[in-house]
C-alpha positions as CSV (number, residue, x, y, z in Angstrom):
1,X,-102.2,11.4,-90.5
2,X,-102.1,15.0,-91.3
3,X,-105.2,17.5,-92.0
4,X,-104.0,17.0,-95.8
5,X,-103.5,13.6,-95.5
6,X,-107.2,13.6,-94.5
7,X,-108.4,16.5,-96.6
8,X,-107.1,14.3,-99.9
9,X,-109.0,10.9,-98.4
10,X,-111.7,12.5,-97.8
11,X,-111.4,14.3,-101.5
12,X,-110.7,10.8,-103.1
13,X,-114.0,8.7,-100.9
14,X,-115.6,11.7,-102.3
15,X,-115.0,11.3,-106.1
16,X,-115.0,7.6,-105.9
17,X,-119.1,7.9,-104.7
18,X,-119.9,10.4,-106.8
19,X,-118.2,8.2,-109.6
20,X,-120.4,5.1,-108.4
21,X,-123.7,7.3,-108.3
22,X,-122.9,8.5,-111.6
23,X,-121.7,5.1,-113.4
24,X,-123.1,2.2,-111.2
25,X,-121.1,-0.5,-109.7
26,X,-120.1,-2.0,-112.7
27,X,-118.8,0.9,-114.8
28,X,-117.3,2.2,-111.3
29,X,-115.2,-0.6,-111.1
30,X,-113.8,-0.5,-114.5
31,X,-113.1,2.8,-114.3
32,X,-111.0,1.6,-111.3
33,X,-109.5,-1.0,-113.1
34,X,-109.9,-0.9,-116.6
35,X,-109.5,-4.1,-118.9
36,X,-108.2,-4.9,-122.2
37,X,-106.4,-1.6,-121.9
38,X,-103.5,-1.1,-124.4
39,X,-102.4,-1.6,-127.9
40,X,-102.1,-5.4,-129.3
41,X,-99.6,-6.2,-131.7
42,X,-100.1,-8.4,-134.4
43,X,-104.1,-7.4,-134.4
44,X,-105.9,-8.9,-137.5
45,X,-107.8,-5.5,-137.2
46,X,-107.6,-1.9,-135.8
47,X,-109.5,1.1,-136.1
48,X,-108.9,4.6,-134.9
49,X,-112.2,7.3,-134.5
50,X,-112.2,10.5,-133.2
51,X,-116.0,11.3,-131.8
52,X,-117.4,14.7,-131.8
53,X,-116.0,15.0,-128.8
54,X,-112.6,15.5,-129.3
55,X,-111.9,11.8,-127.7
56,X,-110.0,9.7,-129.7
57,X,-110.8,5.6,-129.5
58,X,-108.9,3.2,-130.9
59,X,-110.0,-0.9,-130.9
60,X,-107.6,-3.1,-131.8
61,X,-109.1,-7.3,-132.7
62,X,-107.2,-10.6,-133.5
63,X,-109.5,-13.2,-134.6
64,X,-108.8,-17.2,-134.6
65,X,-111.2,-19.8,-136.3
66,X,-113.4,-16.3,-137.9
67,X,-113.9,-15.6,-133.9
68,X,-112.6,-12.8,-131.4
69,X,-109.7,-14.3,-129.6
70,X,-108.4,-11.2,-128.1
71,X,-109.6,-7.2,-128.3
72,X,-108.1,-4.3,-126.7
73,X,-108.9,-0.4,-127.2
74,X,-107.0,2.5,-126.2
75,X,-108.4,6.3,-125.6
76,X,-107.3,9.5,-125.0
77,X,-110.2,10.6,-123.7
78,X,-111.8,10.4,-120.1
79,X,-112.7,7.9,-117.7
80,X,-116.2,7.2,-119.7
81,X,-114.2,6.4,-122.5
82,X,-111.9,4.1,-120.6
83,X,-115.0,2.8,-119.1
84,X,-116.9,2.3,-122.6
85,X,-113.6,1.1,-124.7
86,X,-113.4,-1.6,-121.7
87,X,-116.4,-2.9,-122.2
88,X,-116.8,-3.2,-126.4
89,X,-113.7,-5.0,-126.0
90,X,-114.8,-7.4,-123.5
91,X,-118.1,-7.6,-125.7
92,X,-116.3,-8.4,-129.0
93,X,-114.5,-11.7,-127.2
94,X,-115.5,-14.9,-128.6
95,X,-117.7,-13.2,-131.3
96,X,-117.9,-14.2,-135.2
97,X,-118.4,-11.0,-137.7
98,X,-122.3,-11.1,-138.1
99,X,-122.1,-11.1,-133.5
100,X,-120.0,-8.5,-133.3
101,X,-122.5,-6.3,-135.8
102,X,-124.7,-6.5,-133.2
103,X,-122.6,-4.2,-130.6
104,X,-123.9,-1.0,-130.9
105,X,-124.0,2.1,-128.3
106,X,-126.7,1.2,-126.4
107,X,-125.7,-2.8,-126.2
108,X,-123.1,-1.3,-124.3
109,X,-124.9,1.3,-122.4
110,X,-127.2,-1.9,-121.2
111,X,-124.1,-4.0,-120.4
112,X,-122.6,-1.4,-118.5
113,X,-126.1,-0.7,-117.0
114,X,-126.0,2.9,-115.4
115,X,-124.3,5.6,-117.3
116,X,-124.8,9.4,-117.1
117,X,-127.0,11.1,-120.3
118,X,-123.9,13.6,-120.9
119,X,-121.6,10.7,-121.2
120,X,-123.5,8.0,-123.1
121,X,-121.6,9.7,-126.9
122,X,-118.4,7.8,-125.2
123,X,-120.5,4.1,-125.4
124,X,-121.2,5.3,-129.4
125,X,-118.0,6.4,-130.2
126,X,-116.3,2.6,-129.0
127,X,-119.3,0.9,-130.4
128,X,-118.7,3.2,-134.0
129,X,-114.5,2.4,-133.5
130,X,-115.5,-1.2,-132.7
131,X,-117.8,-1.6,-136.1
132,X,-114.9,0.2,-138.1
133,X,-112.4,-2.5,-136.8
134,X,-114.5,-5.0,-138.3
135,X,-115.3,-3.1,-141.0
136,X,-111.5,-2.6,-141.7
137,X,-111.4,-7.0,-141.0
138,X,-114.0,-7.7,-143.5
139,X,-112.4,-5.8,-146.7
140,X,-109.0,-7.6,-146.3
């Protein structure tokens, strides 16, 4: 191995820890390897908000039987949005309507456990995309 080779190791142990600190284990790992990533065709419901950050979110829901049978999000924005749309969409799984009212910003701010103060607007701006999905369900 080269002095690069170990300079960009050494770079990438280095975000990793910092990224652990910052997030905890749990939102570490999905930032790793996110879940329910992507968009889902034939969604019974989808919504599409852009928070005052300039990220986009965007939750898509298929419901069986009045419950959550599948959710996925997509984001353009950064890892704390990958990290939060991961985990509304876990969260909304197996939910009826009046459940998945109760997923708000800090719901998943406690699921996800550790989350830095600058970045907690990602964890309201899935839970607001997450509530407009429904929202967008319940009128049709």
């Amino acid at each position: 191995m080269d002095d690069f080779d170990r300079f960009v190791e050494n770079l990438q142990e280095e975000i990793f820890e910092d990224t652990r600190r910052a997030y905890g284990e749990a939102g570490f790992q999905r930032w790793r390897h996110p879940l329910y990533q992507g968009r889902m065709e034939n969604a019974n419901a989808q919504a599409r908000v852009t928070g005052t950050c300039g990220d986009t979110m965007e939750i898509f829901l298929r419901f069986e039987n009045d419950r959550v049978s599948a959710a996925t999000y997509a984001t353009d924005g950064c890892g704390a949005s990958t990290v939060c749309g991961s985990f509304a969409a876990e969260m909304a799984l197996g939910r009826n309507p009046d459940e998945l009212a109760d997923i708000t910003g800090e719901a998943i701010l406690q699921k996800i456990g550790r989350f830095p103060e600058e970045d907690e607007h990602c964890a309201y701006l899935a839970a607001a995309t997450l509530q407009q999905a429904l929202e967008n369900y319940m009128r049709y």
